[in-house]
C-alpha positions, 0 to 999 in steps of 0.5 A, a space after each residue: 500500500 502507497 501513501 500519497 505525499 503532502 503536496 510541497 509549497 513548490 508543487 502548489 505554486 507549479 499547480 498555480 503557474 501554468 495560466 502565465 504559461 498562456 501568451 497573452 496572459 504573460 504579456 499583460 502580466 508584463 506590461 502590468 508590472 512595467 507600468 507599476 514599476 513606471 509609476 512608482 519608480 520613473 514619474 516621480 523622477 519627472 521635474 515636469 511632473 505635477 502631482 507627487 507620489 502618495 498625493 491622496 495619502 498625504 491628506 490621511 497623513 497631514 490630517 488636523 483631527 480638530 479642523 481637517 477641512 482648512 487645506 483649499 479642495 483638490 490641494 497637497 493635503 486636502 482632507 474630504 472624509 468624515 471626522 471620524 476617518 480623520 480621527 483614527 488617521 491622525 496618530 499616521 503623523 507620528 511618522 514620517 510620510 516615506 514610511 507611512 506611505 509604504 506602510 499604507 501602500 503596502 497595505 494596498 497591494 495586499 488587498 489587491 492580491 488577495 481580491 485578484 490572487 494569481 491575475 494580479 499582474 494582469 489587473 495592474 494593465 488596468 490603468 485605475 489600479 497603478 494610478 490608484 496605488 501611486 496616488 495611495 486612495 481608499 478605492 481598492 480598500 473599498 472592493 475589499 469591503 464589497 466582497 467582505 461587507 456581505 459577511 461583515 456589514 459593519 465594514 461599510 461603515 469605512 465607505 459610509 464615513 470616507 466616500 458617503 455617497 458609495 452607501 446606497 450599495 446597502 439597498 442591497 440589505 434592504 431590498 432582501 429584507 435582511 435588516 439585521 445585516 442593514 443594522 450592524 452596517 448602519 448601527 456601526 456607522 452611528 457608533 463610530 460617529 458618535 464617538 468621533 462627535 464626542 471627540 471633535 465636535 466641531 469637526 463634524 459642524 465643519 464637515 457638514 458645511 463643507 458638503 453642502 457648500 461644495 460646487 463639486 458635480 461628481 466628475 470634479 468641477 474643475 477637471 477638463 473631464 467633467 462634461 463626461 459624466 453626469 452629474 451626481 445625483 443622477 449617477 447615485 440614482 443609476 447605483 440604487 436602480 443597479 444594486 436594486 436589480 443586483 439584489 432581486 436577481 442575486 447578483 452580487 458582483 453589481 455592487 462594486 459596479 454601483 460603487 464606483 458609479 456613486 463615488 462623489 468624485 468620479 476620477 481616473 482612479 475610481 474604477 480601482 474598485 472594480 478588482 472586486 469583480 474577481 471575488 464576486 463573479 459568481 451569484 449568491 445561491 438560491 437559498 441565501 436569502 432564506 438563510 439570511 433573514 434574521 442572521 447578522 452575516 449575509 452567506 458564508 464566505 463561500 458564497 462571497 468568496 468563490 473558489 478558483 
C-alpha cells in the first residue's frame, strides 16, 4: 500500500503557474508590472511632473483631527472624509510620510492580491489600479469591503464615513429584507460617529458645511473631464436602480459596479474598485436569502468568496 505525499509549497505554486504559461496572459502580466514599476519608480523622477507620489495619502497623513477641512479642495493635503476617518488617521503623523506611505501602500497591494490572487499582474494593465496605488486612495480598500461587507456589514461603515455617497450599495440589505445585516452596517456607522462627535465636535459642524457648500458635480468641477459624466445625483440614482436589480436577481458582483458609479468624485482612479469583480463573479445561491433573514452575516464566505 502507497501513501500519497503532502503536496510541497513548490508543487502548489507549479499547480498555480501554468495560466502565465498562456501568451497573452504573460504579456499583460508584463506590461502590468512595467507600468507599476513606471509609476512608482520613473514619474516621480519627472521635474515636469505635477502631482507627487502618495498625493491622496498625504491628506490621511497631514490630517488636523480638530479642523481637517482648512487645506483649499483638490490641494497637497486636502482632507474630504468624515471626522471620524480623520480621527483614527491622525496618530499616521507620528511618522514620517516615506514610511507611512509604504506602510499604507503596502497595505494596498495586499488587498489587491488577495481580491485578484494569481491575475494580479494582469489587473495592474488596468490603468485605475497603478494610478490608484501611486496616488495611495481608499478605492481598492473599498472592493475589499464589497466582497467582505456581505459577511461583515459593519465594514461599510469605512465607505459610509470616507466616500458617503458609495452607501446606497446597502439597498442591497434592504431590498432582501435582511435588516439585521442593514443594522450592524448602519448601527456601526452611528457608533463610530458618535464617538468621533464626542471627540471633535466641531469637526463634524465643519464637515457638514463643507458638503453642502461644495460646487463639486461628481466628475470634479474643475477637471477638463467633467462634461463626461453626469452629474451626481443622477449617477447615485443609476447605483440604487443597479444594486436594486443586483439584489432581486442575486447578483452580487453589481455592487462594486454601483460603487464606483456613486463615488462623489468620479476620477481616473475610481474604477480601482472594480478588482472586486474577481471575488464576486459568481451569484449568491438560491437559498441565501432564506438563510439570511434574521442572521447578522449575509452567506458564508463561500458564497462571497468563490473558489478558483
Amino acid at each position: 500500500m502507497t501513501t500519497q505525499a503532502a503536496p510541497t509549497l513548490s508543487s502548489s505554486i507549479r499547480a498555480r503557474l501554468p495560466i502565465y504559461r498562456k501568451p497573452a496572459i504573460l504579456g499583460l502580466s508584463i506590461l502590468g508590472y512595467l507600468i507599476f514599476a513606471w509609476l512608482m519608480l520613473i514619474v516621480p523622477r519627472r521635474s515636469d511632473f505635477d502631482s507627487m507620489i502618495g498625493f491622496d495619502s498625504f491628506a490621511y497623513w497631514n490630517v488636523d483631527p480638530f479642523h481637517p477641512y482648512t487645506a483649499a479642495l483638490g490641494t497637497l493635503g486636502s482632507f474630504t472624509y468624515s471626522p471620524a476617518f480623520a480621527l483614527v488617521a491622525s496618530p499616521a503623523h507620528l511618522v514620517s510620510f516615506d514610511l507611512f506611505f509604504l506602510i499604507w501602500d503596502t497595505f494596498l497591494v495586499a488587498n489587491l492580491v488577495w481580491l485578484t490572487r494569481r491575475m494580479v499582474f494582469v489587473w495592474l494593465v488596468f490603468l485605475p489600479v497603478p494610478l490608484e496605488l501611486f496616488h495611495g486612495n481608499v478605492h481598492i480598500l473599498l472592493a475589499t469591503v464589497c466582497v467582505l461587507g456581505f459577511d461583515y456589514p459593519a465594514l461599510w461603515s469605512l465607505a459610509l464615513l470616507t466616500k458617503v455617497t458609495p452607501g446606497v450599495s446597502l439597498l442591497w440589505f434592504a431590498v432582501r429584507r435582511e435588516w439585521r445585516s442593514l443594522a450592524w452596517a448602519l448601527g456601526a456607522t452611528a457608533a463610530i460617529s458618535a464617538v468621533s462627535f464626542a471627540i471633535a465636535p466641531g469637526a463634524w459642524f465643519d464637515w457638514v458645511k463643507f458638503l453642502t457648500t461644495s460646487q463639486d458635480t461628481g466628475a470634479g468641477a474643475n477637471d477638463w473631464y467633467a462634461f463626461l459624466f453626469p452629474p451626481l445625483w443622477l449617477r447615485v440614482a443609476a447605483a440604487a436602480v443597479l444594486v436594486v436589480w443586483g439584489a432581486r436577481t442575486d447578483r452580487r458582483w453589481v455592487v462594486p459596479l454601483a460603487t464606483a458609479l456613486a463615488m462623489p468624485v468620479f476620477w481616473v482612479t475610481t474604477p480601482a474598485v472594480l478588482v472586486a469583480l474577481p471575488r464576486l463573479r459568481t451569484k449568491s445561491r438560491p437559498g441565501d436569502r432564506d438563510r439570511a433573514a434574521g442572521s447578522p452575516l449575509v452567506s458564508d464566505a463561500a458564497t462571497a468568496v468563490p473558489a478558483g
